[in-house]
C-alpha atoms as one frame of an Amber mdcrd trajectory, in Angstrom:
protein
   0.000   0.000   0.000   1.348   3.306  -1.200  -0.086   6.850   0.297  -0.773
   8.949  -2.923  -1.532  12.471  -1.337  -0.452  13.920   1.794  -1.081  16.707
   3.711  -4.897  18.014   5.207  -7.275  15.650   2.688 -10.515  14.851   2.797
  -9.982  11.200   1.385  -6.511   9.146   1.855  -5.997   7.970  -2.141  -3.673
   4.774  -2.140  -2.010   2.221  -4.235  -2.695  -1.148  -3.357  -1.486  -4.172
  -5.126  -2.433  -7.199  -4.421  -0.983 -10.412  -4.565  -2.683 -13.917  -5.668
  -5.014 -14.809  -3.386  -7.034 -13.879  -0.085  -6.380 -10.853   2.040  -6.188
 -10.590   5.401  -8.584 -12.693   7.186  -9.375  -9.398   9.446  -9.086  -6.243
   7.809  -8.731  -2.848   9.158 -11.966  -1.664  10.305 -12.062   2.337  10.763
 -15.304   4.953  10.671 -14.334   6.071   6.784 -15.559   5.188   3.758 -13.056
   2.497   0.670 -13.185   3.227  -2.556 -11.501   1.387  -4.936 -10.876   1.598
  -9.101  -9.489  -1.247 -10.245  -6.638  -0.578 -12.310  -5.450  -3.834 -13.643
  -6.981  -7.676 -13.329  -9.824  -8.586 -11.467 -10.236  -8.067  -7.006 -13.025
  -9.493  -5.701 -14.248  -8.276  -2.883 -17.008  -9.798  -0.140 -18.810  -6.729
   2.194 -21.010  -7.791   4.395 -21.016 -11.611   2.990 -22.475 -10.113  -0.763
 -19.945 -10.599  -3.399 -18.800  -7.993  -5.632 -16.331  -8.568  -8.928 -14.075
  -5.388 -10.058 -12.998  -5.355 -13.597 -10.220  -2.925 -14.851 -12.289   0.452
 -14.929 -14.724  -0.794 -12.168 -15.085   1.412  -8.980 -16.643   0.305  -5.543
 -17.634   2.245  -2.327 -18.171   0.609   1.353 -18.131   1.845   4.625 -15.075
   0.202   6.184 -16.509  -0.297   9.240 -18.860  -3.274   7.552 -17.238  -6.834
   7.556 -15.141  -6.876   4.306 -12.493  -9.005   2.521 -10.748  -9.252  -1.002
  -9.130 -11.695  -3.168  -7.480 -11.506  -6.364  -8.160 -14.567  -8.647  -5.417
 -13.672 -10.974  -2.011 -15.019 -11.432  -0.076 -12.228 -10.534  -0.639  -9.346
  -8.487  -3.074  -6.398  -9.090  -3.367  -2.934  -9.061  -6.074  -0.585  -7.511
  -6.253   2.781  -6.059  -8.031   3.331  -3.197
């Protein structure tokens, strides 16, 4: 994860890339809002136990604080900003 802007922001824009498989079984849960674009590959990502699939130009917005995961079915790793 990369920090893309610093200073007195409203949002905190990252890189993330992803490697093959499942994230962290327990993810950081925090009062703000994710947002990701996927940039290149597929993520998948489970909120609240509904499953959403990101496709290189798809976006996606959660509230953090609901029970999420992601996984990357590729064979390398991914990018997204978030």
């Amino acid at each position: 994860m990369e920090l893309l802007a610093w200073g007195n922001t409203v949002m905190e824009p990252h890189l993330f890339l992803f490697l093959r498989g499942p994230a962290a079984v327990n993810p950081i849960l925090t009062k703000a809002r994710n947002f990701f674009t996927s940039c290149v590959g597929e993520l998948h990502i489970s909120v609240a136990e509904v499953e959403y699939h990101l496709k290189p130009g798809d976006s996606f917005l959660f509230e953090s604080a609901t029970a999420h995961r992601w996984f990357n079915p590729g064979r390398t790793r991914l990018g997204c900003c978030g």
